[in-house]
Every structure is written in structure tokens, then in C-alpha cells.
N, C-alpha and C positions, 0 to 999 in steps of 0.2 A: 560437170556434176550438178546434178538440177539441186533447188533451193528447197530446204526444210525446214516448214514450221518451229520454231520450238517448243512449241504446244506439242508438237506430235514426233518429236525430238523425246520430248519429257516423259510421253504416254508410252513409248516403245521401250524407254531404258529402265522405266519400270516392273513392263510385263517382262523384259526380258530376266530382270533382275528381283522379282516377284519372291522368291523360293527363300532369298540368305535376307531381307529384307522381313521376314517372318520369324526368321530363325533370331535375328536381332532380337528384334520388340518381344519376343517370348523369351528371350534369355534375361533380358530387360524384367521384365516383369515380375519372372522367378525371384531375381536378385532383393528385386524391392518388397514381394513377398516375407524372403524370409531375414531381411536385412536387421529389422527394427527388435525383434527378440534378441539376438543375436549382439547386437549394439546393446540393450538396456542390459544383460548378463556382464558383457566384459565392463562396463560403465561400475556400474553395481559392486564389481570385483574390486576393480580399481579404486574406487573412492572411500570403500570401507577398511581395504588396507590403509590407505590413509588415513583413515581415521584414528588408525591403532599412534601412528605417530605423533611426535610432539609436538611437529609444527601442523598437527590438524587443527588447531585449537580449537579445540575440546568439541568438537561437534555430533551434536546430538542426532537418534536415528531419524528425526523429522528432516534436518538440516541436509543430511546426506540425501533421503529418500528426494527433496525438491533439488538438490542439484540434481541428483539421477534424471528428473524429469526434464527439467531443460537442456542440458545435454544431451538428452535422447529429440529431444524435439529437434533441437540443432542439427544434431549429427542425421537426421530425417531427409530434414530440407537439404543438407551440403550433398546429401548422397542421392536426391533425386536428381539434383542441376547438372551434376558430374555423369551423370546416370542417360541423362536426357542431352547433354553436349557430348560424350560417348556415341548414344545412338544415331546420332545426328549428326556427326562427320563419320559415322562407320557408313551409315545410306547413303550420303554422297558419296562416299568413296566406291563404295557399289557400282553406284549411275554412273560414276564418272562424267558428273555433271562440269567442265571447268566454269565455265559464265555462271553456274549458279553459286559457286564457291564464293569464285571474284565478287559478287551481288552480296553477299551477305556477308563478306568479309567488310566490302564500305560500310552496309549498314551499322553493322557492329561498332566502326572506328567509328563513325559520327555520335552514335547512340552514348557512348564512350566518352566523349568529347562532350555532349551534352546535361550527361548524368552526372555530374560532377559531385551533387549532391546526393546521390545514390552514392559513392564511391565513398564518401563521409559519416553517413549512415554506417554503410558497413565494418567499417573501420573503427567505426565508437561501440559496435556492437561486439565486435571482436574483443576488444580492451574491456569492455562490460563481462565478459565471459571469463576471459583471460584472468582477471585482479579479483573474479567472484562477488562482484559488488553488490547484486539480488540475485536470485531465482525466480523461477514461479512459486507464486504462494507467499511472498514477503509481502509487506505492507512497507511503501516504500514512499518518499515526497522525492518527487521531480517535475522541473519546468511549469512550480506553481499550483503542484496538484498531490494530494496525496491517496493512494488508494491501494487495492490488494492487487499486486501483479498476476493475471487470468492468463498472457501469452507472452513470449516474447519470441525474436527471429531478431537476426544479425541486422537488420534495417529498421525495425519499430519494438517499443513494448507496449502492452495494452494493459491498462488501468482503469479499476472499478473501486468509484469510491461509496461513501456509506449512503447515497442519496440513488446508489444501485445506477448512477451515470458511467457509460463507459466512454475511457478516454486513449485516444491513441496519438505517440510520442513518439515521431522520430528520432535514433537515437542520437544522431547528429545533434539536436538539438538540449539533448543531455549535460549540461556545464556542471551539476552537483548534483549528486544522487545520496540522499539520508535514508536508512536502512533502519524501520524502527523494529525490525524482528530478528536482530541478528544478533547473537549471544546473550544479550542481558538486558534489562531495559529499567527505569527508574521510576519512583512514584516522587512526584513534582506537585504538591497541592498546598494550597492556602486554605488556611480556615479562620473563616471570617468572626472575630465576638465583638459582642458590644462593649464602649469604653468603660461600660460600669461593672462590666463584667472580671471575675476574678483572674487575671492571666495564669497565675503559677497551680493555681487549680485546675486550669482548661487544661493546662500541658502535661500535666501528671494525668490528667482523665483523659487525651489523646497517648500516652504512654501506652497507659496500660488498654487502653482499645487495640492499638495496635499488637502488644503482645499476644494477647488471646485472639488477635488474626492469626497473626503467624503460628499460633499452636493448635489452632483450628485442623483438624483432619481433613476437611473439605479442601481447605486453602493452604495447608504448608509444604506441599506439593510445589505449588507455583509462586512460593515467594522467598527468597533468598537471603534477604535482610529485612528485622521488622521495622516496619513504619514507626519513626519515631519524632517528636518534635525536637527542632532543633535552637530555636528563638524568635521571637518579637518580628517580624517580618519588615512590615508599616504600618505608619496612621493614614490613615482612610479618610475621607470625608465624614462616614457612618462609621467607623468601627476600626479596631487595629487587627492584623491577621497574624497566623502563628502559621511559620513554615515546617510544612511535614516532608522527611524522604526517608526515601527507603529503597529496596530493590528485589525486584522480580524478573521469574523467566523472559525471556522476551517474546510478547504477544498476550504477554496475559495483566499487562499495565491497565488498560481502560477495566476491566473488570475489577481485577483488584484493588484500584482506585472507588470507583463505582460503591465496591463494600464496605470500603473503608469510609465514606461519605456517609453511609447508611447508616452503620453503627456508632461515628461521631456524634451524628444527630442524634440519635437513640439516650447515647450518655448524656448528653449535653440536658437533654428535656429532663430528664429523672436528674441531674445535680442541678435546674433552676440555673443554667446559665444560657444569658442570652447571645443569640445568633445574631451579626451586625444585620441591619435590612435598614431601607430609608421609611422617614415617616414625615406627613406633612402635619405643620401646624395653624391650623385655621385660627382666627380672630374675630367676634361679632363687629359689628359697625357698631359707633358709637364710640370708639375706644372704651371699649368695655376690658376690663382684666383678661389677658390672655391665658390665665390659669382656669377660668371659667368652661373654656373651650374645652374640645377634644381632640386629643392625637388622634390623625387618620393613617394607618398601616400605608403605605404608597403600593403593595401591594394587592391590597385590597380594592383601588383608586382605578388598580389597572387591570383587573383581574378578568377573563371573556365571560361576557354576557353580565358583567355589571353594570349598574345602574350608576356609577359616581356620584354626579350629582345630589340624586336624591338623596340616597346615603349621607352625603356628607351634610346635606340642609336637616334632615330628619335627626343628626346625633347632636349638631348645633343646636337644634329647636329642644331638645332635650335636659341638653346642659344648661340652655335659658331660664326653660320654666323650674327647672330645679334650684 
């Protein structure tokens, strides 16, 4: 029996087998066509039933619609690989290639044996899905980083944080994942006054800031509990702080912080109470009376495109000749 190429082994079990080898990759295709609607409908079904139950906790139509999404992404990618290991032992089987099976079966087992790390990935991805830990769309901290979840797949998720860098996280390397947009989120702030300032004034006048947040039309939407002060926080170097909490939607913390900041200061200026800041106090040479001098704002010291120096020799020169 003379000797054949298997080059040309290859090239004949092709042509011969040309016709169902078509009929594959077009039924293939169909598939993946209309796969993804099809997925995001019964997805869709599914999860909103769910939601009607008790143990959905209580999830909102944003909540549902970003699982819907990554589950569709997921269920994408599992149906292509299946889709593409399908087509690709259906064409061997066609050829009836055996040497090219055996060949790619090795590769396979080494590749296997290599990935070890691939195989970890997947497996933390899965458990990420499985326990609902984020979706797309959360703002999440992991592995040191925090940012808005853009993609995720069973091996990486990818993360954009506020500097608009994006970061990609095996998920293998996953050890604690903090979820700041899932159910409820808190408002956590210090407000800084000065020691001469009146404390039980400032806290009645952050009270009632907060209440008229929360009664605000614009904002009582996304706020659940009003910002209220709770007590004396610390002494400071500059100033002692009064801690505020409160509770809002989750994702809408940094804004409504944000406003709450805004309007502190607001009240704060019209009741004449001051905000702690540092300040330096300069002395002339000579031992001259240090009351003679001028507080310099340490802000001001620091402020871009100041002058320091001069400033600070020009308000001393002033307090002299006066």
C-alpha cells in the first residue's frame, strides 16, 4: 500500500466530507444567532419571579435588570465554547481523522495540567455568580481596587475606577469582594468645628439640615433614613468633629453626602460657627508680643499660585507699623 502524505490525507477528507461540514458551521451559527434573545427572555422570566418572593430580598428593578445582564453575558460565552467543542468534534468525526484526535487530545491534557490557574479562575467565577456577590454595574472594592464593574466572564472582572483607569482581576485572585451598591448604603461623615465653637448648636443646626434633605423632593427619593448627628466624635489637633449617619439607596451615598456637605456649610456660615481649619502663627524677631502678629489661614499658605511668603511678610509688616 504506497505511503500518504497526511497533508494530503487531510486535504481529501475534507473535500470528501465538504457538504455536512457546512451543514455544521451553518447550523452553528443559526444557533448563536438566535441563542442570546432567547437567553435574555427566559433570564428576564426567571429572576422577576423571583423577585415576587421573600427570599429575593427585596430587589429593585435596577438589581434584577444588572443580573439579567451578566447572566446573559455568561450564558453567551458557556454557549459559544459548547457550541465551538460541538462543532469541532462533530468535523472530526466527519474526517475521521484518528491521529488528529489522539494530537489534540494530548494537547488538551497538558494544556490542562498547565492551566491550573485558569481552572481557579473559573471556579471563583462560578461561586461569584452562584452567591450573586456583584453584577455589571456595581461599584465594587477588590484586590485593592475599587471601581464600577464594565464586564465580567467566569475567569476575569474588569473594573473602572473614578480616575476612568481600567482594571482587570482575575477572579482567582478574588479573596474579598465589598459590594457598595447592593441594597442600602450609609452616610458615614465627620464634620469638622472649631473648639470655640458652640457644639450643641452645631448638632441641632446639622439636625435640622438633614431633615429638610430628606424632605427635599429632589432627594427623598434616594434617602431612607435622615442624616442625623449622633455625638462628639474627637478632639483633633484643630478642632473636635460631630459624627453624622444616616442611610440611603445604595449608589447614591457619594452624592448625597456631597449635598449634605454643601448645606452644612451653608448653615454653618449664616449661624457664625466656625469650621475647624489649621492656622499658623507667626512671631516678629525680637521677641516682640505674639499678639502683635497675625494668624495666617494655613490655607491660604497653601493655596495654587500663592505667593506665601510675601503675604505672610507684608501682613507682619503691617501689624508692625500699626
Amino acid at each position: 500500500m504506497p505511503y500518504e502524505n497526511p497533508i494530503d490525507q487531510f486535504e481529501s477528507a475534507v473535500l470528501n466530507a465538504a457538504v455536512p461540514i457546512v451543514v455544521i458551521i451553518i447550523a452553528a451559527l443559526i444557533v448563536l444567532r438566535f441563542a442570546r434573545p432567547m437567553i435574555k427572555k427566559v433570564l428576564q422570566s426567571v429572576l422577576e419571579t423571583q423577585a415576587l418572593s421573600a427570599s429575593a430580598n427585596n430587589q429593585t428593578p435596577a438589581e434584577i435588570q444588572k443580573r439579567v445582564d451578566t447572566l446573559e453575558t455568561l450564558g453567551m460565552s458557556a454557549l459559544r465554547f459548547v457550541v465551538f467543542a460541538l462543532v469541532t468534534a462533530l468535523v472530526l468525526a466527519v474526517l475521521n481523522l484518528g491521529w488528529v484526535v489522539g494530537a489534540m487530545g494530548f494537547t488538551f491534557a497538558a494544556l490542562a495540567f498547565a492551566g491550573q490557574d485558569f481552572v481557579r479562575d473559573y471556579l471563583a467565577g462560578i461561586f461569584i455568580l452562584v452567591e450573586n456577590q456583584f453584577y455589571v454595574g456595581d461599584v465594587i472594592r477588590v484586590a485593592g481596587m475599587i471601581g464600577k464593574v464594565e464586564d465580567f466572564t467566569l475567569r476575569r472582572t474588569t473594573l473602572r475606577d473614578l480616575n476612568g483607569t481600567l482594571h482587570i482581576v482575575s477572579n482567582g485572585e478574588i479573596r474579598i469582594a465589598s459590594n457598595l451598591t447592593r441594597g442600602y448604603a450609609g452616610i458615614n461623615l465627620d464634620v469638622p468645628i472649631d473648639y470655640g465653637a458652640d457644639a450643641d448648636r452645631a448638632m441641632a443646626i446639622i439636625g435640622e439640615v438633614g431633615q429638610m434633605l430628606a424632605a427635599d423632593e429632589k432627594w427623598a427619593e434616594h434617602i431612607l433614613e435622615a442624616p442625623r448627628p449622633v455625638r462628639v466624635d474627637a478632639f483633633g489637633e484643630i478642632g473636635m468633629s460631630i459624627k453624622v449617619l444616616g442611610r440611603v439607596r445604595a449608589g447614591d451615598q457619594w452624592a448625597v453626602t456631597g449635598e449634605l456637605r454643601r448645606r452644612v456649610l451653608a448653615a454653618f456660615a449664616v449661624a457664625k460657627i466656625k469650621v475647624a481649619r489649621r492656622r499658623l502663627v507667626l512671631e516678629r524677631e525680637g521677641g516682640a508680643n505674639p499678639s502683635d502678629t497675625p494668624d495666617v489661614d494655613a490655607s491660604e499658605v497653601h493655596s495654587p499660585g500663592h505667593n506665601a511668603r510675601a503675604d505672610i511678610t507684608a501682613k507682619a509688616t503691617r501689624t508692625v507699623r500699626a
